[in-house]
C-alpha positions, 0 to 999 in steps of 0.5 A, spaced: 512 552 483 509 551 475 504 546 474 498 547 478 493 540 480 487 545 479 488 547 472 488 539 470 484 536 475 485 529 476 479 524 473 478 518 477 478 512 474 473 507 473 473 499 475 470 497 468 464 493 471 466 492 478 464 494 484 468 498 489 470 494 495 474 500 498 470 507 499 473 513 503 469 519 503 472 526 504 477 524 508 480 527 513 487 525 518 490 529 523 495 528 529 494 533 534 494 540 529 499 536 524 495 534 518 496 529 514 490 528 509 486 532 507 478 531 504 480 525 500 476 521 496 478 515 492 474 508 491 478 502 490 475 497 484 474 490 486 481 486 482 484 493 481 491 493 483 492 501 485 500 503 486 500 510 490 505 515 490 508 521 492 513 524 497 515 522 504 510 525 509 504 525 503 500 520 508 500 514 503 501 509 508 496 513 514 492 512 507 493 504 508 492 504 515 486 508 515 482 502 508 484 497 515 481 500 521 488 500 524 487 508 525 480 511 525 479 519 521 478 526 523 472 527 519 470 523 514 468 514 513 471 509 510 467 503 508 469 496 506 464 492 501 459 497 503 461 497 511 462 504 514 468 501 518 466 506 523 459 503 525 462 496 526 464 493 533 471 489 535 469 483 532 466 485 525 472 489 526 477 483 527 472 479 521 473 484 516 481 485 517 481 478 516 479 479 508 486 483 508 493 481 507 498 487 510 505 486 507 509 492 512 514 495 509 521 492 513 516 485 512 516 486 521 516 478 522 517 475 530 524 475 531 523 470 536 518 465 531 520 461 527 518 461 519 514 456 520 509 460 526 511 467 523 506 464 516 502 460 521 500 465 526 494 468 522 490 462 522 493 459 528 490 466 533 483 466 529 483 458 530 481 458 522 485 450 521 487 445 524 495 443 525 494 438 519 491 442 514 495 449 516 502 445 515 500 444 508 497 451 507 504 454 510 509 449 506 504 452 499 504 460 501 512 458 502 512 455 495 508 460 492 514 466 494 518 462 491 522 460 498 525 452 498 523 447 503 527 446 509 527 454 511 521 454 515 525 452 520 530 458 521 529 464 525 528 471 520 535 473 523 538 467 519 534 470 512 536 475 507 532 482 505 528 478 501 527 472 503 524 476 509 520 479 505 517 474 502 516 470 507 512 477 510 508 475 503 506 468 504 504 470 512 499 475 509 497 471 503 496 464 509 490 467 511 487 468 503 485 475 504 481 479 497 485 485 499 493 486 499 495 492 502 504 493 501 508 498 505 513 500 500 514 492 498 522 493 494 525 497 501 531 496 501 533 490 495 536 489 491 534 490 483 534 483 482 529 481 488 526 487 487 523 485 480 522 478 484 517 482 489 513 485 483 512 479 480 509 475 486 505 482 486 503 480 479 501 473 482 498 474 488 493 479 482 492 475 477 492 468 481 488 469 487 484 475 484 486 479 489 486 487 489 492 490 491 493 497 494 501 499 493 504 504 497 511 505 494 517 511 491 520 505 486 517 506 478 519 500 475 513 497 481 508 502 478 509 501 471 509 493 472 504 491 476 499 498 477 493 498 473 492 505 475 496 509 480 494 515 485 499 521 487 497 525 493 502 532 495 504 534 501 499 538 504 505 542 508 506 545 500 499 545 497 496 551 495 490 553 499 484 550 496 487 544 492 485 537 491 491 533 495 491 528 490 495 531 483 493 524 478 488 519 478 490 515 471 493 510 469 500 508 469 503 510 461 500 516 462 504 519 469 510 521 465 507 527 460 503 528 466 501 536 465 502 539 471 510 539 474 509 536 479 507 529 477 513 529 472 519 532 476 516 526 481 516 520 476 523 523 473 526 523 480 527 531 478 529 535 484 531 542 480 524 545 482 525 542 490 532 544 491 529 552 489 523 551 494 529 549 499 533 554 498 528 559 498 525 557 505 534 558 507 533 565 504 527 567 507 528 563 515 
């Protein structure tokens, strides 16, 4: 394997003057002996868009899972605008997560909902509005993703990929959240729709002022909407000692990245992979 992450350690980005709304410190996740992370620290800025990327099984959306509370870590904490979410109780945990926004990977929408009640039910479980004013908040997050009125009525089933989507986005941006977590947000779409979703990411940021952390393997989403983008490497296939996270930079700079790695990922190369593959046949 040529390109070792310890000859050019990754240099952490700054977020100009902001502060950093997400903290994780040392960070370790394993699920009963299989780990996942391992000793990760990252800061996420306030108003910083952070695409993260890497291999299937690297741990990015363990890593989203862990910035919410939805998963608690083997060793290390995780901090929320200075909270360690570790030391919170159920409803400071609840009150917390109502500052994010989630968009999952397949939008993960109630089949048995309809639109309107799919976008409505954050606000509604957590009695933030009343009907009158949340109607107009759903009919205003659905012209916000660019869906026509009149679908709020139809159940997902009805709907295209994207249009799930999207309304999987305006659900999350209904209850106005400072963070937006996606989950592979162009999964399965087409270029077009997928170009569509990264515009509304570009939206949400620049509109909203929101921070974005974005789980993702498609490119063209990290060079539109990344300010800065995170690699992390499967530990399975790290050497002993290594830092996890291969690169911590900015967008233009992934694609002459000296370590192979980061190249052969972002160029879609699988010379290297194949050679690992085949020798793992040889040796099994």
């Amino acid at each position: 394997m040529s390109g070792g992450g310890s000859e050019h350690p990754p240099q952490p980005q700054g977020g100009g003057g902001s502060k950093a709304i997400i903290e994780m410190l040392g960070l370790t996740m394993r699920f009963r002996q299989q780990a996942v992370l391992r000793d990760i620290t990252l800061r996420v800025h306030a108003g910083q868009t952070l695409c993260v990327i890497g291999e299937s099984g690297c741990g990015k959306t363990v890593l989203l899972k862990l910035m919410i509370g939805l998963l608690r870590p083997t060793r290390g904490i995780v901090k929320f605008d200075g909270r360690d979410l570790a030391t919170l109780d159920e409803h400071e945990l609840t009150m917390t997560r109502l500052r994010f926004g989630f968009l999952f990977q397949m939008a993960a929408l109630f089949d048995s909902l309809t639109i309107y009640d799919n976008v409505a039910f954050g606000p509604r479980e957590h009695n933030l509005y009343d009907e009158e004013t949340l109607s107009r908040i759903v009919a205003d997050r659905l012209q916000e993703v660019g869906l026509p009125s009149g679908l709020e009525h139809k159940k997902p089933a009805e709907l295209s990929g994207g249009q799930r989507k999207r309304v999987g986005m305006a659900r999350a941006l209904a209850l106005d959240p400072e963070v937006m977590l996606y989950d592979e947000p162009t999964t399965g779409l087409d270029p077009i729709m997928s170009d569509v979703i990264n515009e509304l990411i570009l939206q949400t940021a620049v509109t909203k002022k929101a921070t974005g952390i974005v789980v993702t393997h498609d490119m063209k989403t990290v060079l539109k909407v990344a300010d800065r983008v995170v690699m992390l490497y499967p530990l399975a296939r790290l050497p002993a000692g290594e830092s996890q996270i291969l690169y911590d930079g900015p967008p233009d700079a992934l694609e002459d990245h000296p370590d192979a790695r980061v190249r052969q990922f972002v160029r879609g190369e699988a010379g290297e992979r194949l050679r690992e593959m085949a020798q793992n046949r040889g040796n099994s």
